[in-house]
N, C-alpha and C positions, 0 to 999 in steps of 0.2 A: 504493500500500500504506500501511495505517496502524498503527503499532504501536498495542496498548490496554495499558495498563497497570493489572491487574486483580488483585482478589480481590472474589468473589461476595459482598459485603455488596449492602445497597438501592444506596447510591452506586454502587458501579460497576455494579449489573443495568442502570442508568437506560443505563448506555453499548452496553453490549451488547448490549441491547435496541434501541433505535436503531441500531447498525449492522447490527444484521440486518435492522431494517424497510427498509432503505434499501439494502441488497443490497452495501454497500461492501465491500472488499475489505481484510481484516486480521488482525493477528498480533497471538495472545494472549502478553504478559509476564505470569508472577506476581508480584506484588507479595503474600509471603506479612508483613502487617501483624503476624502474631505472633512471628513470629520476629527483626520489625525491619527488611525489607526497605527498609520508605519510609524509613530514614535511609541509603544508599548516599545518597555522594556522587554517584552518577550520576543516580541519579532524582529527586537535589534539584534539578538543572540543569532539569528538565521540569517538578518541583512542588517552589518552594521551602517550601508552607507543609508539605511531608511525610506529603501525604496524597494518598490514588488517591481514584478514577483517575486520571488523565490519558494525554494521548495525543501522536503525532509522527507530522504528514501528510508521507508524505515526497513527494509531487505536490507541495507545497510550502514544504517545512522548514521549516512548524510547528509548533510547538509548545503544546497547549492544557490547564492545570489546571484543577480544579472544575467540577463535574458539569453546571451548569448552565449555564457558557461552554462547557462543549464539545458538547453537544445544541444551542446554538446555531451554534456552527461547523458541526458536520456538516448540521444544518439548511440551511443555506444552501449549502453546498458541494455537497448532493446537490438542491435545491429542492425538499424535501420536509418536511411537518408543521410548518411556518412561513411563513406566507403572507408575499407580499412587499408588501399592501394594507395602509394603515399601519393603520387602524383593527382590522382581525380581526389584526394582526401585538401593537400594544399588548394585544388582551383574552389572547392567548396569554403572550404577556411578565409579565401580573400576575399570571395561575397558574404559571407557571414560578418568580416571585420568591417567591410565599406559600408553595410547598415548600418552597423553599430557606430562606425565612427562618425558616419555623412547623414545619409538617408534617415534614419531616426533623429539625431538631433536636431536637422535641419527644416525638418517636417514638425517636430514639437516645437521650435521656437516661431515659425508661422504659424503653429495653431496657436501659442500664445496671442502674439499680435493682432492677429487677426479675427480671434473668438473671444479672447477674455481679456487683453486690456480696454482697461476703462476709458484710456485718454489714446486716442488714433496718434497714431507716430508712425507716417507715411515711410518713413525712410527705414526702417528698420521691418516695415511689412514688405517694401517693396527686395530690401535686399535679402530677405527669406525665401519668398514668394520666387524670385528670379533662380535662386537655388536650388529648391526644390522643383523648378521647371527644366531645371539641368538636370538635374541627378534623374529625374525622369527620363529623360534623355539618352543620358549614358545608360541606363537600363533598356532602354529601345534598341539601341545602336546595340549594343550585346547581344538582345534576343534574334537581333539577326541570323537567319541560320539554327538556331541550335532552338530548342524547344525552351529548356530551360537555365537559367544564371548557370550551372555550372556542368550542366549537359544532362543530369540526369536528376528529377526530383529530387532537393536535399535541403535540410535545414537554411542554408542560405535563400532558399525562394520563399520557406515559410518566414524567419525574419522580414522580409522587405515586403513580403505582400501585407504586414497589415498595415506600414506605412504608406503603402500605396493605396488601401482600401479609405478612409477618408479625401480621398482624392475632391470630391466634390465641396463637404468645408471648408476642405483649402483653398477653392475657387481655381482648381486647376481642371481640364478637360482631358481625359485620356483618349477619346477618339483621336486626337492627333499622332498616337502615337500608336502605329497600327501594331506591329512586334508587340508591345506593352500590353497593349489589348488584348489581343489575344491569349497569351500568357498570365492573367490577369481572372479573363474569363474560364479558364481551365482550371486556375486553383480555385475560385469561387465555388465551383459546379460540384468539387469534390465531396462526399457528403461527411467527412470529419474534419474536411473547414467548416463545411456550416453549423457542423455543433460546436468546436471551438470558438467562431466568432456571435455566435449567440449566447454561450454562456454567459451569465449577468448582466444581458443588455436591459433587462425590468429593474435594474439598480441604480442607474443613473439617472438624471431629471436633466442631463446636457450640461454646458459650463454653469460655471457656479458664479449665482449671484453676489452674494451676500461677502460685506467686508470681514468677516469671520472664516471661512472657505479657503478667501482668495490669501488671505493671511497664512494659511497654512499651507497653501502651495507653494504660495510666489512669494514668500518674505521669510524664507528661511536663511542663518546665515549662521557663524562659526559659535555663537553663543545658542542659538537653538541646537547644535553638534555638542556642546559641553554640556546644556542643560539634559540631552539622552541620555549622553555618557553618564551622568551623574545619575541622574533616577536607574541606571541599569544596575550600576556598583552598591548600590543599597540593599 
């Protein structure tokens, strides 16, 4: 059994999506992010930096934070969608890292700007928004040819498909990108994407209003890090 430690943003679909591809066997925690869950001392013990997912295999009391170490764990764990050939293992590993590095960050800081701040700062939507109109791009221009990021369904297409799956809050258009499309349409259609990315979609009410929420998202800083740390050590 694995706990998942979850709220339906792109990061954690990436997990639930993968456990369902892989038929594993597991228990959903909410980790409700706007009310402040990820600061329980208990779930800093799983994920010190106090962010989901993460997860605890108890087949072997594990422990795994960040999105991208734990589709590698369960990758291997179930020897599925990561080849264990080192060469198709590496082209997997570099689209798995360019989510992680590009594609998800750059994709979250236009959903900031552009869904929950309060005060429009044109210049800072526009130069996300351009970003992530690229990196869409560079994922076009790849799908060329080859069905999928790394040639054969693998953890790197499930990371970047759920920051491609908001594609429309973002106010981006994928028709333009026919490859992408395509590609796009094929994992959607899968039927343990769609129970990953439906998992706790009845949990959210959309961005967060309230100056209470948004405090706890977006005004976190090295004294909320000390004040964890200290409620953990008690």
């Amino acid at each position: 059994m694995i706990d998942l430690y979850y709220w339906p943003t792109p990061n954690g679909k990436k997990i639930s999506i993968m456990l369902e591809e892989c038929d594993l066997e597991y228990k959903t925690i909410p980790v409700d992010i706007g009310r402040g869950d990820q600061f329980n001392p208990e779930f800093l013990k799983i994920s010190p930096n106090n962010r989901m997912p993460a997860i605890v295999d108890h087949d072997t009391n594990i422990s795994v934070f960040e999105g991208g170490a734990i589709l590698v764990y369960l990758a291997d764990k179930s020897g599925m969608f990561l080849s264990e050939d080192q060469e198709s293992r590496m082209e997997v590993m570099q689209w798995l890292f360019w989510q992680a590095a590009g594609l998800g960050p750059m994709a979250g800081q236009l959903s900031h700007f552009k869904n929950y701040s309060k005060t429009p700062i044109p210049y800072a939507h526009d130069r996300y928004a351009n970003e992530y109109d690229r990196l869409l791009a560079v994922m076009d221009v790849r799908l060329r040819g080859r069905e999928y990021l790394a040639g054969e369904y693998s953890i790197a297409d499930i990371a970047s498909f759920t920051w491609v799956l908001p594609y429309e809050r973002l106010g981006n258009d994928l028709d333009k990108f026919a490859n992408l499309r395509r590609w796009f349409d094929a994992i959607k259609s899968r039927s343990a994407v769609r129970r990953g990315i439906d998992l706790g979609e009845d949990w959210s009410s959309g961005p967060p209003k309230s100056d209470a929420v948004q405090s706890v998202l977006f005004h976190q800083n090295s004294t909320t890090v000390f004040e964890a740390a200290e409620a953990l050590e008690k």
